[in-house]
DSSP file (Angstrom, degrees, kcal/mol; ACC not computed):
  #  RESIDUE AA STRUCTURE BP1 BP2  ACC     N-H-->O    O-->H-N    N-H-->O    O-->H-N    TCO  KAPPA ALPHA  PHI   PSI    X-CA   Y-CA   Z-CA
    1    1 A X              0   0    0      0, 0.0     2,-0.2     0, 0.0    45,-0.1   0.000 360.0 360.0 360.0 129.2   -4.6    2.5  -63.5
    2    2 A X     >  -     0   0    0     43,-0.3     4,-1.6     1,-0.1     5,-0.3  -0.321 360.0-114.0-108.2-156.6   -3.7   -0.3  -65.7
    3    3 A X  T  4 S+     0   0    0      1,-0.3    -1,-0.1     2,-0.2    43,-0.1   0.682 109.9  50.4-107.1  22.6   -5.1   -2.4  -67.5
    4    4 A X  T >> S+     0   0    0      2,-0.1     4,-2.9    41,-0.1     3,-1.5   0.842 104.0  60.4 -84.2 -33.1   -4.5   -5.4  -66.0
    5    5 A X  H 3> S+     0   0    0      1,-0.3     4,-2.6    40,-0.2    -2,-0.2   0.958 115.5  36.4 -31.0 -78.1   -5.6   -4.0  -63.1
    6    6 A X  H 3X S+     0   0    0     -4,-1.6     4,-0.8     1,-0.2    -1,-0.3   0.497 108.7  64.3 -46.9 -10.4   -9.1   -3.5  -65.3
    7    7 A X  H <> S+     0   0    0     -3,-1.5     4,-1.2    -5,-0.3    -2,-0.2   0.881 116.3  26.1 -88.5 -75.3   -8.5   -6.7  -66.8
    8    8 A X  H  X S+     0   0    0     -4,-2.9     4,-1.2     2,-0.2    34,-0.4   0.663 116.0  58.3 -82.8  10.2   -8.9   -8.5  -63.2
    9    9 A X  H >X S+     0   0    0     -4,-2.6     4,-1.3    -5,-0.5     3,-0.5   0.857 107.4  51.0 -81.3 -80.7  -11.2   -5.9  -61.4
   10   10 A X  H 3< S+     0   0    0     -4,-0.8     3,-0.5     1,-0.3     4,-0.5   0.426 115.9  48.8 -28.0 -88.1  -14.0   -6.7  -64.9
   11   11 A X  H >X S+     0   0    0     -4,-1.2     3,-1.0     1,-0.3     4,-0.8   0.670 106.4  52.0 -75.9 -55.4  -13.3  -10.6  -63.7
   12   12 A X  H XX S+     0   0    0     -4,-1.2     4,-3.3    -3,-0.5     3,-2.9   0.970 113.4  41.5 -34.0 -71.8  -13.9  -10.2  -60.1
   13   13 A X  H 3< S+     0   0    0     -4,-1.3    -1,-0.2    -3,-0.5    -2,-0.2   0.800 111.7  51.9 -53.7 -14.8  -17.2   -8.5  -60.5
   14   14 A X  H <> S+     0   0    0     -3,-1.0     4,-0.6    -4,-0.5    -1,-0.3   0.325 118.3  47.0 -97.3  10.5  -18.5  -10.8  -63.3
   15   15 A X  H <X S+     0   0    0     -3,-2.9     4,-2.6    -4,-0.8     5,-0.4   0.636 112.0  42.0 -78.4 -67.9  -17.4  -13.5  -60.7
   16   16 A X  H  X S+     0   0    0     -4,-3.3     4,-0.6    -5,-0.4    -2,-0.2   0.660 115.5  56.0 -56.0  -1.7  -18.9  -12.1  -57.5
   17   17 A X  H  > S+     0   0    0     -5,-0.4     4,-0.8     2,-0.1     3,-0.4   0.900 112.9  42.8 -97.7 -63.7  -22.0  -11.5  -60.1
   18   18 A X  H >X S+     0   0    0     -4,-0.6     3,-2.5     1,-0.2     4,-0.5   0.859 110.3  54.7 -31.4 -59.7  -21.9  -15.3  -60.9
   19   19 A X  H >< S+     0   0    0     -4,-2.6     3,-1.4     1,-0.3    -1,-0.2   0.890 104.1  49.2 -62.6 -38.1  -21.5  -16.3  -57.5
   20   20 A X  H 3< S+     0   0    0     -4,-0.6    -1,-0.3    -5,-0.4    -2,-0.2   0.814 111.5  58.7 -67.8 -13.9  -24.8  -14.4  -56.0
   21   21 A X  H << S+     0   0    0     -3,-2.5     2,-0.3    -4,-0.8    -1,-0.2   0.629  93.6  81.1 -90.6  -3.1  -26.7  -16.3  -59.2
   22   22 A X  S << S-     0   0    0     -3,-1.4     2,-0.3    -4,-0.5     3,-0.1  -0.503  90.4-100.3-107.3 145.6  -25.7  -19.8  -58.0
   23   23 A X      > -     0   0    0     -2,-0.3     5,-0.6     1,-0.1    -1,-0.1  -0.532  47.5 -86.7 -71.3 128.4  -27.6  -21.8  -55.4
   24   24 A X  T   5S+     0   0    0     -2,-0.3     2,-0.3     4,-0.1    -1,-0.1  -0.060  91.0  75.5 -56.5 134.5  -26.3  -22.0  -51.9
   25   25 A X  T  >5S-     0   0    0      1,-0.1     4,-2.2    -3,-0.1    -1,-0.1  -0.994  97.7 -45.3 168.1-168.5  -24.0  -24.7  -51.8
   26   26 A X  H  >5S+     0   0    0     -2,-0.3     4,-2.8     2,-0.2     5,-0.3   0.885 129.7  52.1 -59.2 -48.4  -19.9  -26.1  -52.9
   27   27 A X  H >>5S+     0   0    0      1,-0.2     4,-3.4     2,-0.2     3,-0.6   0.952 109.2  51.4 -57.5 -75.8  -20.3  -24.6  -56.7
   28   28 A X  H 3><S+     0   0    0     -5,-0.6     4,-2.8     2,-0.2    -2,-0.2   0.874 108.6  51.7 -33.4 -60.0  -21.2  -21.1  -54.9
   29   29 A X  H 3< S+     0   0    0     -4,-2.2    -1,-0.2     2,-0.2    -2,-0.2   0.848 108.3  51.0 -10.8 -72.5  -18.0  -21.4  -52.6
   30   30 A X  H XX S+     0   0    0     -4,-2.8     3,-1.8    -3,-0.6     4,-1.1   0.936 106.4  54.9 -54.3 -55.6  -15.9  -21.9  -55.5
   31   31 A X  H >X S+     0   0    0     -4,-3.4     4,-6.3     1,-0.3     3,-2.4   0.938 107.3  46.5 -53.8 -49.1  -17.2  -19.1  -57.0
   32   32 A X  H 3X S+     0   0    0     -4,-2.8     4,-1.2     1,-0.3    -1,-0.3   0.582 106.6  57.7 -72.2   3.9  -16.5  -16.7  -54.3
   33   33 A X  H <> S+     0   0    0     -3,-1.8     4,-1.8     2,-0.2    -1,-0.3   0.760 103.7  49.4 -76.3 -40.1  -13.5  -17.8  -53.9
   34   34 A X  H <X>S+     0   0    0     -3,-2.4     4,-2.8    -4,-1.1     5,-0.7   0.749 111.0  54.1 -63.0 -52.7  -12.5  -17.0  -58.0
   35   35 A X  H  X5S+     0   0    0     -4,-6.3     4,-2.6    -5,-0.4     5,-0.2   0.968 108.6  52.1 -59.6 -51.7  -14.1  -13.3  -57.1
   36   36 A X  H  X5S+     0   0    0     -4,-1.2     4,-3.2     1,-0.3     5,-0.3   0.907 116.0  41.1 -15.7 -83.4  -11.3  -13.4  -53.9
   37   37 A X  H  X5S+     0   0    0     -4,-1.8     4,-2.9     2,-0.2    -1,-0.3   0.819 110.8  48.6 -18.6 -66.6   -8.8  -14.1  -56.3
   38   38 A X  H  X5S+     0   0    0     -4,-2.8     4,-4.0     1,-0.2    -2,-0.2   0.870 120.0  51.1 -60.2 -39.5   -9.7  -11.8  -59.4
   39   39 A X  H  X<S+     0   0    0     -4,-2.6     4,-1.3    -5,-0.7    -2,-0.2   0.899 110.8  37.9 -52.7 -53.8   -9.9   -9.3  -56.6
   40   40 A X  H  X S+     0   0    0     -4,-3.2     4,-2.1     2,-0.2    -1,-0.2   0.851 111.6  58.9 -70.9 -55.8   -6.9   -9.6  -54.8
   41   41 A X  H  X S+     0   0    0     -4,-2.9     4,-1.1    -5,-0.3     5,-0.3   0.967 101.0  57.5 -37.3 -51.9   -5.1  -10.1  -57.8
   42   42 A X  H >X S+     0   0    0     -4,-4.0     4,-1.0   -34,-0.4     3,-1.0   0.889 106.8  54.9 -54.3 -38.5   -6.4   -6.4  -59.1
   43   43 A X  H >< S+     0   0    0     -4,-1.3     3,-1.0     1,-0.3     4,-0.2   0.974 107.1  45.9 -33.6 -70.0   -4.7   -5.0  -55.9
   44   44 A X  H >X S+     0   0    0     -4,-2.1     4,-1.7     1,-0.3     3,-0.5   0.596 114.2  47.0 -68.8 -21.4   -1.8   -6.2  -56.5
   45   45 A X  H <X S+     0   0    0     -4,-1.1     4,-0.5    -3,-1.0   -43,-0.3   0.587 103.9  62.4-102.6   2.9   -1.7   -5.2  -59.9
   46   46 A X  H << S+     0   0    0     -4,-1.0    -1,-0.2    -3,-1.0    -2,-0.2   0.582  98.7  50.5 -84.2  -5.1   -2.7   -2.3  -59.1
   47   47 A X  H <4 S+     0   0    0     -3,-0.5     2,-0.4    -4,-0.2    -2,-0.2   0.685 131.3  12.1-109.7 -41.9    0.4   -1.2  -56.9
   48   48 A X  H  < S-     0   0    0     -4,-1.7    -2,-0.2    -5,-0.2    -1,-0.1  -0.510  78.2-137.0-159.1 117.2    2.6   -2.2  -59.6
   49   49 A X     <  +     0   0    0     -4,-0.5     2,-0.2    -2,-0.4    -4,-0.1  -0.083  34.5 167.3 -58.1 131.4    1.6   -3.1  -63.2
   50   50 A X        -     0   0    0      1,-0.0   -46,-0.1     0, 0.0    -1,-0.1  -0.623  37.3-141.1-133.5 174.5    3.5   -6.2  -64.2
   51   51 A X  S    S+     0   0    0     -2,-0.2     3,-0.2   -47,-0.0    -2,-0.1   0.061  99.0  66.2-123.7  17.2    2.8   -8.4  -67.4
   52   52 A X  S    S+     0   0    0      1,-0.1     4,-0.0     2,-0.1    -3,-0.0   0.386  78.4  76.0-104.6  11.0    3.5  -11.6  -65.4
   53   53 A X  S    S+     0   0    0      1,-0.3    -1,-0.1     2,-0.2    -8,-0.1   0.411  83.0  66.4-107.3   9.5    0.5  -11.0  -63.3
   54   54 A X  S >  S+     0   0    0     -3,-0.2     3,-1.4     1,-0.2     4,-0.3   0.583 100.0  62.6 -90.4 -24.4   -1.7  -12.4  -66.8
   55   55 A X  T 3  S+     0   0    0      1,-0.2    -2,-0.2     2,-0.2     4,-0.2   0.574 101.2  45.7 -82.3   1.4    0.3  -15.6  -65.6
   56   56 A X  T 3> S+     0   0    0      2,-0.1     4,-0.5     1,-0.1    -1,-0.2   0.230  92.5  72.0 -68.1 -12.0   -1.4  -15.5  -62.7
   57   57 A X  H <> S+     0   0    0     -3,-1.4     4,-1.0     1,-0.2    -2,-0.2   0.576  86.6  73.3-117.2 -26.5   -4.8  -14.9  -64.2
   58   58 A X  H >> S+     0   0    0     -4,-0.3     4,-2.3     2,-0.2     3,-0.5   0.968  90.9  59.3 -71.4 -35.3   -4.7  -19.0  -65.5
   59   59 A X  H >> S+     0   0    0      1,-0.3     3,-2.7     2,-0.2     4,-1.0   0.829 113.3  34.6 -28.0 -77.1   -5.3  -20.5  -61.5
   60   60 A X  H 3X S+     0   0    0     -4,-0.5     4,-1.7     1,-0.3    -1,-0.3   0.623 118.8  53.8 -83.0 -13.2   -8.4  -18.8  -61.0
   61   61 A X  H <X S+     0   0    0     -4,-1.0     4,-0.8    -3,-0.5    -1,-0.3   0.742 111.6  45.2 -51.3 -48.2   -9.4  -19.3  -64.8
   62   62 A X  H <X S+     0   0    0     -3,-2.7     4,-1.3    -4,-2.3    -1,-0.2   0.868 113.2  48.7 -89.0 -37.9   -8.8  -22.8  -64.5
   63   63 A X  H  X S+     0   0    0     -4,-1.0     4,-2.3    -5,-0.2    -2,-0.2   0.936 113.3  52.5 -41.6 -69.8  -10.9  -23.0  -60.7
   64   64 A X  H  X S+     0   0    0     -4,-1.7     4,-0.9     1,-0.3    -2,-0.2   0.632 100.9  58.5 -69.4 -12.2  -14.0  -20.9  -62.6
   65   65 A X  H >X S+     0   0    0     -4,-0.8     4,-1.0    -3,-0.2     3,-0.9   0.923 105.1  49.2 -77.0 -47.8  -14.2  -23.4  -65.4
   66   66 A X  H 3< S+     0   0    0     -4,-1.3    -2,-0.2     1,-0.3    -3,-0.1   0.899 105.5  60.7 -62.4 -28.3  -15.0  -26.5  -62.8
   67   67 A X  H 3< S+     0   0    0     -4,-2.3    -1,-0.3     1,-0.2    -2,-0.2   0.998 100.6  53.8 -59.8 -54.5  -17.6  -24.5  -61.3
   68   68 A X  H <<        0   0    0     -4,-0.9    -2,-0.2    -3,-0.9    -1,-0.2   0.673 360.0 360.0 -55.5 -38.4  -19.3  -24.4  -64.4
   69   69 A X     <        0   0    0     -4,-1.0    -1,-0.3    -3,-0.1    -2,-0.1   0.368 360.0 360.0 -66.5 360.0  -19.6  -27.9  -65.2
């Protein structure tokens, strides 16, 4: 494994963690949408460990801050 792989597997779960803590609704959506992401991203980096795939990592970044607000 590498560790981007671990880099966006950690983010998924502390997203899907987020998501279960938020009240049903549009914010709650988003979130699980950012776990989708982290997740699907870790696959991918996980068949082949890239270093462009941290440029990848700003989208959902950018997505999980606007939930927060």
């Amino acid at each position: 494994m590498s560790d981007t792989y671990d880099y966006f597997r950690a983010h998924a779960i502390a997203a899907v963690r987020k998501a279960r803590a938020l009240p049903p609704g549009r914010p709650k959506l988003k979130q699980r949408t950012v776990a989708r992401v982290y997740h699907l991203l870790s696959k991918e980096a996980a068949l082949a460990p890239n270093i462009r795939h941290l440029d990848r990592f700003r989208a959902p970044r950018r997505l999980e801050l606007q939930v927060r607000r």
